[in-house]
C-alpha positions as CSV (number, residue, x, y, z in Angstrom):
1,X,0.0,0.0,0.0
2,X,3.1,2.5,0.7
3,X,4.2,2.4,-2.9
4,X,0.9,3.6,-3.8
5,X,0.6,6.3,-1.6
6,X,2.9,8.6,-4.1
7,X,0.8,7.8,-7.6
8,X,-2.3,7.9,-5.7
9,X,-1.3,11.3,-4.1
10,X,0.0,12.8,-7.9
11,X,-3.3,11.0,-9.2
12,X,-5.4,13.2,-7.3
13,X,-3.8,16.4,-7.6
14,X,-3.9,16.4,-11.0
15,X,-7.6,15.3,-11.5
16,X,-8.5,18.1,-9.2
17,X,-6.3,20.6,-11.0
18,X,-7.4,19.8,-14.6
19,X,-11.0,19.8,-13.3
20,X,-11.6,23.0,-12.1
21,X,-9.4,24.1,-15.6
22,X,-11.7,22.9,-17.7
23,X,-14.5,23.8,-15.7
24,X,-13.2,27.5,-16.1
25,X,-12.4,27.3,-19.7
26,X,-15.7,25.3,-21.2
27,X,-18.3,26.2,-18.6
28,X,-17.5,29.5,-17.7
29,X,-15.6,30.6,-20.8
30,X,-12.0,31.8,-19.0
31,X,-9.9,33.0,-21.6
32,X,-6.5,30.5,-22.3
33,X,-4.3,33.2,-24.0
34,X,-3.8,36.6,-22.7
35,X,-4.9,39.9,-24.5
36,X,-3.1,40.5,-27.5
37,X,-4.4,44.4,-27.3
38,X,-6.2,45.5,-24.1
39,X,-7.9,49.4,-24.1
40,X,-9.4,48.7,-20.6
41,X,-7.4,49.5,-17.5
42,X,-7.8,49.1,-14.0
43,X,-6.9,52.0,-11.3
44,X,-7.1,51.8,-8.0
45,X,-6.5,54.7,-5.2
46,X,-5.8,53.7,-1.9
47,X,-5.9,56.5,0.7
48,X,-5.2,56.2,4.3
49,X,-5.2,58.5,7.2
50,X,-5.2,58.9,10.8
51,X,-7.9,60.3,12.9
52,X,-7.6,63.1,15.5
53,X,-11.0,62.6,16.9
54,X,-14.8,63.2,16.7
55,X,-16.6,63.2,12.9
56,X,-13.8,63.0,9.9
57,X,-14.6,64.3,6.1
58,X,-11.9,63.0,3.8
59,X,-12.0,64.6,0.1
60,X,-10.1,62.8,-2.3
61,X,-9.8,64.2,-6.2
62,X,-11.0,61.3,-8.3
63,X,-11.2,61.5,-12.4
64,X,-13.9,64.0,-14.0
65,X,-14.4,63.2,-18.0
66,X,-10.8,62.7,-18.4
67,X,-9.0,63.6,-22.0
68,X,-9.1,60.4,-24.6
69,X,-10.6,57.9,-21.6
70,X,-13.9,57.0,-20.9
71,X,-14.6,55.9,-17.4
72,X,-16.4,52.7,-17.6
73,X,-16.8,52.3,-13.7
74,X,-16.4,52.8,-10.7
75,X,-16.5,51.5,-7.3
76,X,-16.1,53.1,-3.4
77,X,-14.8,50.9,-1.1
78,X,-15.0,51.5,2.9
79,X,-16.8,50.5,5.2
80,X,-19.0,52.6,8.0
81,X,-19.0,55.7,5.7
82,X,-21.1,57.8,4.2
83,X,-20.3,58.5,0.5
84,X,-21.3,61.2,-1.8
85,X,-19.4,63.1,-5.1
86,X,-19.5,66.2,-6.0
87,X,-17.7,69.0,-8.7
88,X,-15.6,71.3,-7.1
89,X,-14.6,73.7,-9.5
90,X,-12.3,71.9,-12.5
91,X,-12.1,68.8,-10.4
92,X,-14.3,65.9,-9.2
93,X,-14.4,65.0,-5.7
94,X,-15.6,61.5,-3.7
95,X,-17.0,62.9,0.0
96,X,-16.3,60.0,2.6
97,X,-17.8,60.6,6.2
98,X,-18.2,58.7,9.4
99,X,-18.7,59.6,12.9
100,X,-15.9,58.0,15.5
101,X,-13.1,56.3,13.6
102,X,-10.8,54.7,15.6
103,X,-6.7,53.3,14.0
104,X,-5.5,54.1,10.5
105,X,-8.4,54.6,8.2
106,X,-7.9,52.6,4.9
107,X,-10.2,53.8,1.6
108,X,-9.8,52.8,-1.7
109,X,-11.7,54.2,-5.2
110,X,-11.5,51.8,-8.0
111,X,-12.1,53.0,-11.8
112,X,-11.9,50.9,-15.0
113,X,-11.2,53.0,-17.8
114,X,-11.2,52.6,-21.8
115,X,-9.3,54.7,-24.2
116,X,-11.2,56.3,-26.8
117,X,-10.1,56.0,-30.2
118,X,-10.6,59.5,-30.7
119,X,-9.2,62.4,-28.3
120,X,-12.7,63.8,-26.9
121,X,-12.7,67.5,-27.7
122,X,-13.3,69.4,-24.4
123,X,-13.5,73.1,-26.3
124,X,-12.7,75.0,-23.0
125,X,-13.6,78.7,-23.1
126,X,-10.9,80.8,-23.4
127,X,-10.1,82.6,-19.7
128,X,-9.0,85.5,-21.1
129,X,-5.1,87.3,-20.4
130,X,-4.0,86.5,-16.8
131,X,-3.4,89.4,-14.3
132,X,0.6,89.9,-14.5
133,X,2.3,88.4,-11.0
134,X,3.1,91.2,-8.4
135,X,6.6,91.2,-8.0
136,X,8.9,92.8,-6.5
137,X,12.7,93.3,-7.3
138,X,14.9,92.0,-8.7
139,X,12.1,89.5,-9.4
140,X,10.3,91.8,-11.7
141,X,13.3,92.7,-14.0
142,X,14.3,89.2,-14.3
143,X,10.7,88.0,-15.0
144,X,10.2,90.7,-17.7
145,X,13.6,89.8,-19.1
146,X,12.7,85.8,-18.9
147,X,9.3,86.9,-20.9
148,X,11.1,89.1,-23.3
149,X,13.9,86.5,-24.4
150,X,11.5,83.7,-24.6
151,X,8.8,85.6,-27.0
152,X,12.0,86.9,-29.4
153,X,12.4,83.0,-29.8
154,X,8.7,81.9,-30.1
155,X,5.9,82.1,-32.7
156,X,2.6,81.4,-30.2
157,X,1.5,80.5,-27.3
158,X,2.4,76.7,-27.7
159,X,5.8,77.6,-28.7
160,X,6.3,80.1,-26.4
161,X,5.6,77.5,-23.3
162,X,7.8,75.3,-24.8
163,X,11.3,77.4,-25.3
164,X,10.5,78.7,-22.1
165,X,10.7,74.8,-20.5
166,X,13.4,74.0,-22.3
167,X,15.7,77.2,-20.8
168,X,14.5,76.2,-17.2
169,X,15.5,73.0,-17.6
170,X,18.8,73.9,-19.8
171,X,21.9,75.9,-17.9
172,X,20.1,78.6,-16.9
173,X,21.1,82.3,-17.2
174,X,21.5,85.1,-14.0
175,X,17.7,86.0,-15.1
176,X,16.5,82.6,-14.6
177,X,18.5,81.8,-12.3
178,X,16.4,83.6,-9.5
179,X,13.2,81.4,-10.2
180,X,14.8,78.1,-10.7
181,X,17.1,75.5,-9.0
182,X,18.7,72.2,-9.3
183,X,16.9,70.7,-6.6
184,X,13.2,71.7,-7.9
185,X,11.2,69.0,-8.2
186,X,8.4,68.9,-11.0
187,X,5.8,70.5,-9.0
188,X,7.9,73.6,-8.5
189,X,9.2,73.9,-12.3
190,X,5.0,73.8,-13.1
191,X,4.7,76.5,-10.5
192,X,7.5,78.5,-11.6
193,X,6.6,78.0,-15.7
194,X,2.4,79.1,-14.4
195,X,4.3,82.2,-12.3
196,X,6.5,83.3,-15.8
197,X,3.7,82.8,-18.3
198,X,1.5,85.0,-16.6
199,X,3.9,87.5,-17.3
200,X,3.3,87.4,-20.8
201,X,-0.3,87.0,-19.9
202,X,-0.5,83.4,-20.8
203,X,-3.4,81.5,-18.9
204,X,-1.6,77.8,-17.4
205,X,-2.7,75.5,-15.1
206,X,-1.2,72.5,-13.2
207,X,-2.4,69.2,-13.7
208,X,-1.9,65.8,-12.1
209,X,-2.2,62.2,-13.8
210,X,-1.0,58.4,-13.4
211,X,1.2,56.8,-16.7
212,X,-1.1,53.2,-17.1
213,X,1.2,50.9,-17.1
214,X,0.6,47.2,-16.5
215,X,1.4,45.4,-13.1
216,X,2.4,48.8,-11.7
217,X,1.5,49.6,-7.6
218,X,2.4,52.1,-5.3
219,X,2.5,54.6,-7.9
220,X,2.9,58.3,-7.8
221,X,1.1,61.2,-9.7
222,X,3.1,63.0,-12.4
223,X,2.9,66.7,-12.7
224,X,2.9,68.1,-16.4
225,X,1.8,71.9,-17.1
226,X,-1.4,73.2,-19.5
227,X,-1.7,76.1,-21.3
228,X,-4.4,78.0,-23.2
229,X,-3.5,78.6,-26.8
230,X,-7.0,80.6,-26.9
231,X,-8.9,77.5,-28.6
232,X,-8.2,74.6,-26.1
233,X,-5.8,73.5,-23.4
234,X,-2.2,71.8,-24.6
235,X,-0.2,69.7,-22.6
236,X,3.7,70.6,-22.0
237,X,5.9,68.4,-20.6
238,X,7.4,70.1,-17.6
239,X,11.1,68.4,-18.0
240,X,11.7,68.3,-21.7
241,X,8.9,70.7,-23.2
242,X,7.0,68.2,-25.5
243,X,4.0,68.7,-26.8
244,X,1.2,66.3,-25.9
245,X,0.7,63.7,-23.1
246,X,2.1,60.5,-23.4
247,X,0.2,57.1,-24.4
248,X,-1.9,55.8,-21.6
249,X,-1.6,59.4,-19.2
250,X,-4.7,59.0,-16.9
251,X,-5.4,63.0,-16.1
252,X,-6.5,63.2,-12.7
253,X,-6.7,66.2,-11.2
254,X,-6.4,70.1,-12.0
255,X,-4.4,73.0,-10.2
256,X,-1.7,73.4,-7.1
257,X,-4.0,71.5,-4.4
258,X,-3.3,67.7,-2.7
259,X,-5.6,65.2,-3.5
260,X,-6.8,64.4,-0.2
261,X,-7.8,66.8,2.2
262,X,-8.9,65.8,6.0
263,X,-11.1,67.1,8.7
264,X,-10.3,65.7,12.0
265,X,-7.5,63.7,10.7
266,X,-3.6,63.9,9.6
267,X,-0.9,62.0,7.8
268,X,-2.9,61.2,4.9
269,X,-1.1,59.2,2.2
270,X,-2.2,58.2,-1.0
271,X,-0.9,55.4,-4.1
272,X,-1.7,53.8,-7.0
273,X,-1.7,50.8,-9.1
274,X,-2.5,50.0,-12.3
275,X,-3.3,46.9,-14.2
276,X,-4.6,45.8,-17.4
277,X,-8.2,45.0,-17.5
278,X,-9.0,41.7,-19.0
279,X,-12.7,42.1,-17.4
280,X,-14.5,41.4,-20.5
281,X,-13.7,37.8,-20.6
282,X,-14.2,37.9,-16.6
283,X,-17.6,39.7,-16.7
284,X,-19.2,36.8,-19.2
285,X,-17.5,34.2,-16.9
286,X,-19.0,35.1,-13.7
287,X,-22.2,35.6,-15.5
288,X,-21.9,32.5,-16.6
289,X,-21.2,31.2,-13.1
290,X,-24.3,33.2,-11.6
291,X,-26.5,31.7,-13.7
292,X,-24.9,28.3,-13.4
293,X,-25.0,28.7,-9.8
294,X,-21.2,28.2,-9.7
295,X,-18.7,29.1,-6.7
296,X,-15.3,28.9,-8.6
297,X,-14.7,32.7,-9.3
298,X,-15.9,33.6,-5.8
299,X,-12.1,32.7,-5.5
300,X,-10.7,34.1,-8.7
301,X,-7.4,36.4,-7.9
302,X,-9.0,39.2,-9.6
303,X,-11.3,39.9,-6.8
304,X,-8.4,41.2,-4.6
305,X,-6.6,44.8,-4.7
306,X,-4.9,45.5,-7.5
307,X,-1.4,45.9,-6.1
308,X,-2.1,42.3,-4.2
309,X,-3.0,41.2,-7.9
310,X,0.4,42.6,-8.9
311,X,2.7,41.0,-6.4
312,X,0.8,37.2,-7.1
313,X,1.5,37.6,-10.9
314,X,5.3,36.9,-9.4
315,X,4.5,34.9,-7.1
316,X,3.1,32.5,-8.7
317,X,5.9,31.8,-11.1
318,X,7.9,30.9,-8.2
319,X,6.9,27.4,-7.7
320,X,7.0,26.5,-12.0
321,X,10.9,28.3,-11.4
322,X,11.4,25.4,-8.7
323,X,10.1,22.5,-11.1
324,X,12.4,23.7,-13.6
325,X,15.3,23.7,-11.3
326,X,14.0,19.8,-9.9
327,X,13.8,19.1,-13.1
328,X,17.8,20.5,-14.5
329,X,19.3,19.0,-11.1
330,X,17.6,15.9,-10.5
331,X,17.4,15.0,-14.6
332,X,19.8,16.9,-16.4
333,X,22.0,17.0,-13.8
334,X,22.8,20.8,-13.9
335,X,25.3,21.5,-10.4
336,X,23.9,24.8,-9.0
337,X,24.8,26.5,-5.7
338,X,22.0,25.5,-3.1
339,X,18.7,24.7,-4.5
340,X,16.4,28.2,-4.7
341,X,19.5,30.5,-5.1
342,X,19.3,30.2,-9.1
343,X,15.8,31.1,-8.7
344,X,16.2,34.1,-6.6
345,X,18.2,35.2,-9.0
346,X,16.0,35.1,-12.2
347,X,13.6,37.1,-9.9
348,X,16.3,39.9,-10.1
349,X,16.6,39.3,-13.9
350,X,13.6,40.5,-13.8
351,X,14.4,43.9,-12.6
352,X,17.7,44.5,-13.8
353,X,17.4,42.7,-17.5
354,X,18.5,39.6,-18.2
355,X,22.2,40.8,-20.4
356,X,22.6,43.6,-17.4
357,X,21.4,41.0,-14.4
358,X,24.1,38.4,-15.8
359,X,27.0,40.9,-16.2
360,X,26.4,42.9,-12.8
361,X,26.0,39.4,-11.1
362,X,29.2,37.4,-13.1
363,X,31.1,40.4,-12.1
364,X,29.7,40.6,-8.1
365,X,30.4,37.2,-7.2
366,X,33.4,37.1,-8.7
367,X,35.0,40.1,-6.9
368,X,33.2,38.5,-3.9
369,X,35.7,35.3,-4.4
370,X,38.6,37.0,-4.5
371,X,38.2,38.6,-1.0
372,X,36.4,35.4,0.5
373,X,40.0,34.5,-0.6
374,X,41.7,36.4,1.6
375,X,39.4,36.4,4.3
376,X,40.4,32.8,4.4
377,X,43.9,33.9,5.5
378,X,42.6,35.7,8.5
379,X,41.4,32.4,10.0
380,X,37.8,33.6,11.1
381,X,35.4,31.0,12.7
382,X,31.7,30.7,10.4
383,X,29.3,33.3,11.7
384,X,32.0,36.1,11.7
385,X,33.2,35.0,8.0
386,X,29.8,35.0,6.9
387,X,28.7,38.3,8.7
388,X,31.9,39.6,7.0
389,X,31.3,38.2,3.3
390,X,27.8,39.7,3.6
391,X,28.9,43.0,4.6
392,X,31.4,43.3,1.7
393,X,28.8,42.1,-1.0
394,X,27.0,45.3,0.3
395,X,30.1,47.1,-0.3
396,X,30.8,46.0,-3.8
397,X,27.2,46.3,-4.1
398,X,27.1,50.4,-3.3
399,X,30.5,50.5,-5.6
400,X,29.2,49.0,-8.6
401,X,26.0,51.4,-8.6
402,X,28.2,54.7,-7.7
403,X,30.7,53.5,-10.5
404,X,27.8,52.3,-13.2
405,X,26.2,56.0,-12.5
406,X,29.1,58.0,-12.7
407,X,29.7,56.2,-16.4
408,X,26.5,56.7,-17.7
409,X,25.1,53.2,-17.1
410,X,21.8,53.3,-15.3
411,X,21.3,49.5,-15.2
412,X,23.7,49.3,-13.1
413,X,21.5,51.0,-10.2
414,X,19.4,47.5,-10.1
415,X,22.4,45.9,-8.6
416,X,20.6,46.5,-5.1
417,X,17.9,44.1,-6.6
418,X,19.7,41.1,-6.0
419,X,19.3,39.1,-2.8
420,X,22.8,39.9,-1.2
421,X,22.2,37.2,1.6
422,X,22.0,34.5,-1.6
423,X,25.0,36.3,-3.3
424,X,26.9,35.9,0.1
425,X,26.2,32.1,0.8
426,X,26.8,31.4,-3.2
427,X,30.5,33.2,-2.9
428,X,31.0,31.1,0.4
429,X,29.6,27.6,-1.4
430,X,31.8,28.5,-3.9
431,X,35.1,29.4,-2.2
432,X,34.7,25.5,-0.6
433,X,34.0,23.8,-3.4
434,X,36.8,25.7,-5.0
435,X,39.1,24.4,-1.8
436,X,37.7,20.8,-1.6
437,X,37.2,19.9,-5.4
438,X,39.7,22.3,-7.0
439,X,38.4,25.5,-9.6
440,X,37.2,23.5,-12.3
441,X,34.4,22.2,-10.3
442,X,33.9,25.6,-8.5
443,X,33.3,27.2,-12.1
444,X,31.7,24.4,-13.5
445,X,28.5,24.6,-10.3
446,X,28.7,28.4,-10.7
447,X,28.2,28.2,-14.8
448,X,25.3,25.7,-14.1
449,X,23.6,28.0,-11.4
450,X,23.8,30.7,-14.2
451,X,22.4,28.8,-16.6
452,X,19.3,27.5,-14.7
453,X,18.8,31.4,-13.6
454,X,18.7,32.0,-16.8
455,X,16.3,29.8,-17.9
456,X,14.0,30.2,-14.9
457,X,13.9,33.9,-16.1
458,X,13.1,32.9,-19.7
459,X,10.1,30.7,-18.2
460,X,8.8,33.8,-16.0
461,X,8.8,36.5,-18.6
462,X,6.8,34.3,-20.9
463,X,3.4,35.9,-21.5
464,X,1.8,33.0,-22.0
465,X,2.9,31.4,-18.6
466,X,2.3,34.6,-16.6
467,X,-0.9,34.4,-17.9
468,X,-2.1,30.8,-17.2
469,X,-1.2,30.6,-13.9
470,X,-2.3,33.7,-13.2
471,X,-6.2,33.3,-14.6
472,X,-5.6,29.1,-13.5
473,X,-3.8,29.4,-10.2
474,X,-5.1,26.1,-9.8
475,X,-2.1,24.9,-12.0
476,X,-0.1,25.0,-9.2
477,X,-1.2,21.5,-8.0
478,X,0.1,20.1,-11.4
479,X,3.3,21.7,-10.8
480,X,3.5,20.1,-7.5
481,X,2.7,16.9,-8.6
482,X,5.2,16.6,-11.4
483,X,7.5,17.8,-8.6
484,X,6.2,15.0,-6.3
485,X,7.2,12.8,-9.3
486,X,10.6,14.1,-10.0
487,X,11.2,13.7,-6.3
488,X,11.3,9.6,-6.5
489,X,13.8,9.6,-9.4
490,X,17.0,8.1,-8.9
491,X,17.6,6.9,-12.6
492,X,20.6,8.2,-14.6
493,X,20.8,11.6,-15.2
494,X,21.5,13.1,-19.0
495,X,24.6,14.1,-17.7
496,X,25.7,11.1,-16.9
497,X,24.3,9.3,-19.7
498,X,26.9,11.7,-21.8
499,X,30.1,10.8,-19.3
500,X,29.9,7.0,-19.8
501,X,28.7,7.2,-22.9
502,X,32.3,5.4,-24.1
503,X,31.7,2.7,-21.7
504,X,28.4,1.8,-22.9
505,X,29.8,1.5,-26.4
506,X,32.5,-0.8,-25.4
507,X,29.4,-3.5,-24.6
508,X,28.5,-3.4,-28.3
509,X,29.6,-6.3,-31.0
């Protein structure tokens, strides 16, 4: 009966597992290949804050008819408040209330938008000339100046924002110089550029929006600066003077204000993530599922926040990265350092690229090596060596990124993505096999625990993959039943098979 307990235990997982697939995908209509072009996004705000006591009012900007999206819908999520929306002036507002909150306060507003194939003309009445700013000197003179230079250079109002973008963000002269700085973030060149183009009467406005881009959280508004060319508002980029928003800029709010404001409360914070929306082949499912009285997408993934989505799309690769490793070691017979280091590391790869990611970490562990090297003279006992390793990984770490910035190299900064306790423990593997087995086997483990890294990278980014395990989590049960399986074998390995291939020839007539 014990020898049964294996196949009957692999047997079960994957009936269960290709069950509820096909369920999904022939009852309920799942989609099996991602979306080749997707117009619909998914935004979510999450707000939190702090009470101070007694009845809080939290006003938090949300989307009004934004530029070349439609908003298809829109959900309020807390719980104990009292929810209204109103305009308030340019803007859109949601009006959460409740009586006697106590802890952090958590909200979210969730919006699923859809690009329009056509930019929706929102003809804004011109405002008129702006009064001129009251300044006093040597503000004034350098302002006028500013103003003067600019228009000799410009042909409109479009133009005339943009040269004047470009020489705040170029070397600027002794004029300029007075209203800008180094240090100013994006939100003070926008206030600046609204401050000098009402000098030459030019109406501007600040305005605040999210880039959609896919599997994105804990996201950050970009500022980017408006002007009125007399006919309609035109976006100007605030850091190179462009013309036009981006693809996929979300506008969210208008004008120089935070998008939350409290009563009765501090420390507000707001974020965002973004996501693709494959809804539409969701929405037919779970109708499907209503009507068929079906549970299954009661515990679909797409149900949870959006940045909780984003961080299981990764997650869940993990465990088909540990099959493949299984599978190179206990089949192939691939030598890695330790069993989930090679893994870890495609996780990086991710970050970092895979041609950067194998470069930055070929050339950390190596230097790593060298100075396990002579750390070995010093005669240290484990813990200390190890502490010690660890803190110079860090080291080379920080060097590498200072070094790589200084050159011009910027993928050099997602060094820090790599899991320095793994690099640490893979340059102290690798400095014993390199004493006990000599340097070709040292070399020989560390080119096999690159190449699996490699691979397992190649299998993660795969859209295909990302997307079935992600819409079919329960896939996962077939992954750890082939891993079940691979566990019991103790046959040859390829590897093997290719070593005493000689001797097996000698056998023939």
């Amino acid at each position: 009966m014990k020898r049964f307990h294996l196949p009957l235990v692999i047997l079960v997982l994957c009936s269960a597992s290709l069950g509820m697939f096909f369920h999904k995908v022939y009852n309920l209509g799942f989609p099996l290949l991602p979306a080749q072009t997707a117009d619909n996004w998914i935004v979510e705000a999450r707000v939190s804050f702090e009470p101070t006591g007694g009845a809080v009012t939290a006003r938090v900007f949300i989307p009004n008819e934004p530029k070349r999206f439609a908003l298809l819908d829109e959900n309020f999520i807390s719980r104990g408040y009292g929810l209204t929306t109103d305009l308030s002036g340019e803007n859109r507002e949601a009006i959460w209330t409740t009586r006697q909150p106590s802890g952090r306060q958590t909200l979210y507003y969730r919006t699923t938008v859809s690009q329009l194939e056509r930019e929706r003309r929102m003809e804004a009445p011109y405002p008129g000339p702006v009064s001129m700013p009251n300044l006093e000197e040597p503000y004034r003179s350098a302002a006028d100046a500013v103003v003067q230079r600019v228009r000799e250079r410009s042909a409109d109002i479009t133009s005339f924002a943009t040269v004047l973008i470009r020489d705040m963000n170029n070397t600027p002269d002794e004029n300029m110089a007075l209203f800008v700085s180094r240090t100013d973030t994006d939100r003070d060149k926008v206030r600046t550029a609204i401050q000098l183009l009402a000098g030459a009467r030019i109406p501007a406005r600040m305005v605040h929006g999210i880039p959609l881009t896919d599997r994105t959280r804990d996201l950050q508004p970009q500022v980017w600066l408006e002007v009125h060319n007399t006919r309609q508002w035109v976006a100007i980029n605030p850091n190179t003077g462009a013309v036009g928003y981006p693809p996929n800029f979300l506008v969210w709010w208008y004008g120089d204000q935070d998008p939350v404001r409290l009563q009765r409360a501090r420390n507000p914070q707001i974020s965002f993530a973004v996501t693709q929306n494959f809804q539409d082949a969701v929405d037919v499912a779970q109708q499907r599922a209503q009507m068929m009285d079906s549970r299954v997408v009661d515990f679909s993934l797409f149900g949870l926040p959006i940045q909780t989505q984003n961080m299981y799309r990764v997650l869940l690769l993990v465990p088909v990265g540990a099959m493949l490793i299984v599978l190179l070691r206990n089949i192939v017979g691939v030598q890695t350092f330790g069993t989930f280091m090679p893994i870890l590391i495609a996780l990086s790869f991710r970050e970092t690229q895979l041609l950067g990611g194998v470069i930055l970490f070929t050339l950390i562990v190596s230097l790593g090596l060298a100075i396990r090297f002579y750390l070995e003279r010093l005669k240290l006992l484990l813990v200390p060596r190890l502490a010690a390793v660890v803190i110079v990984v860090i080291m080379l770490m920080l060097a590498l990124s200072i070094l790589s910035h200084n050159l011009g190299i910027e993928h050099g900064l997602s060094i820090a993505l790599f899991p320095m306790v793994i690099l640490a423990m893979t340059i102290e593997r690798m400095s014993l096999v390199w004493e006990e087995h000599g340097p070709s086997d040292a070399i020989r483990q560390g080119i096999g625990s690159l190449a699996v890294a490699v691979a397992g990278y190649l299998l993660m980014i795969n859209p295909y993959i990302d997307h079935l395990f992600f819409v079919f989590p329960e896939l996962l049960l077939i992954v750890l039943a082939v891993t079940l399986l691979l566990g019991r074998y103790t046959g040859y390995r390829l590897s093997e098979l290719l070593r005493f291939r000689a001797l097996s020839g000698r056998g023939n007539p």
